[in-house]
N, C-alpha and C positions, 0 to 999 in steps of 0.2 A: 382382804376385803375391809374395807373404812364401815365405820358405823356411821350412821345419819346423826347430824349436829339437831340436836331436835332444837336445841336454844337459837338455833339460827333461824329454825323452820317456824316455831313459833317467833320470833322477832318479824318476820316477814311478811308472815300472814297477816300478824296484829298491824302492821303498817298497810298491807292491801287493805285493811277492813276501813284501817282511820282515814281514808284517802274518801270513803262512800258516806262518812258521817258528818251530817245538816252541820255539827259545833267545827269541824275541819274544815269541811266545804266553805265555808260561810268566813271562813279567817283567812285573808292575805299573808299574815304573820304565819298561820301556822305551814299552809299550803308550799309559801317561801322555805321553807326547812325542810318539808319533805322531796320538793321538786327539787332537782340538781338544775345548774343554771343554763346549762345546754339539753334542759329537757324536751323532748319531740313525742307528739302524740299524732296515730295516724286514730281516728276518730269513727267509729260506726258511721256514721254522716257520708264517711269517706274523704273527709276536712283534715286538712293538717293545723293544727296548733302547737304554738311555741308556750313556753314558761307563764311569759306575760300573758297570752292571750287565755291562757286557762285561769288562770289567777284571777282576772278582769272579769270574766262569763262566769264564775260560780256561784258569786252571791246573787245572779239573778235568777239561777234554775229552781226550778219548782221543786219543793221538798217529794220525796219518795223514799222507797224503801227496799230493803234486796235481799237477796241470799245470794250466795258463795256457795258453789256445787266443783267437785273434780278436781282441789288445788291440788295444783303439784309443785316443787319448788326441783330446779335442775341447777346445782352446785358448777359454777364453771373454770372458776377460782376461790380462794380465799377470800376474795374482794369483788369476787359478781357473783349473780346470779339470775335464774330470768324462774320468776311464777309462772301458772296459768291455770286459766278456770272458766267454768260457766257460771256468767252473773244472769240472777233473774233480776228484775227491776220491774215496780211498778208504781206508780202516783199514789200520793196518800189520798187521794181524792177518791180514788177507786180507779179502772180503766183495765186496760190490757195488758197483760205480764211481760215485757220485752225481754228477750233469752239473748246474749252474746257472749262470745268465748273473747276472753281476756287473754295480754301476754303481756308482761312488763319485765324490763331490767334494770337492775338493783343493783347498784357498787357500793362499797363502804369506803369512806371517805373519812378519818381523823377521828374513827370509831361509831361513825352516822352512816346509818343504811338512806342512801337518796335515790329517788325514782330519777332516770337516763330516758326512758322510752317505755310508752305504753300503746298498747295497739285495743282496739276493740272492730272485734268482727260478728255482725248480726248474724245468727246462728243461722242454718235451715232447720224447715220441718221438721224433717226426719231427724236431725238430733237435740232436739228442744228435748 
């Protein structure tokens, strides 16, 4: 039985977290580093966005805040992996807590963990 890479586990999460922060969010430059360049996002919206198209729409979203509930990280190789989790999100203004379950896949690339695909899906009730 393998033991868990925890330096991978935390490498990964720390990258799910910097992907949700206003100083990440808000930089093309850094966004560019973390998305891989065939990045695909299917979108709670239910919208598909490319690389660019994310890049382009983040400095305009309204600052908020979140918590990260249930990661889990599923080792698939050496050089993938896919997260998931329930993100709470909510407006620094104040407002309604939005609950979605997270899934993204991770490859190391020249010793850089890049975001491939990220999914978000609006929870139900019953598991909010």
């Amino acid at each position: 039985m393998t033991q868990p890479d925890t330096n991978k586990e935390r490498q990964l999460r720390e990258l799910e977290e910097s992907h949700l922060r206003p100083d990440i969010r808000s930089s093309p430059g850094a966004m560019q580093l973390l998305l891989a360049e065939e990045f695909v996002e299917f979108g709670s919206s239910g919208r598909v966005f490319d690389r660019a198209a994310v890049i382009a729409a983040l400095p305009g979203e309204p600052d908020f805040k979140s918590r990260i509930d249930d990661f889990v990280i599923r080792v698939l190789s050496s050089e993938v992996a896919v997260t998931t989790y329930r993100l709470s999100a909510w407006s620094t203004s104040g407002g309604q807590v939005r609950v979605t379950l997270r899934s993204s896949v991770w490859t190391q690339r020249d010793g850089q963990w890049v975001l491939v695909f990220h999914q978000g899906t609006p929870a139900s009730e019953g598991l909010a």
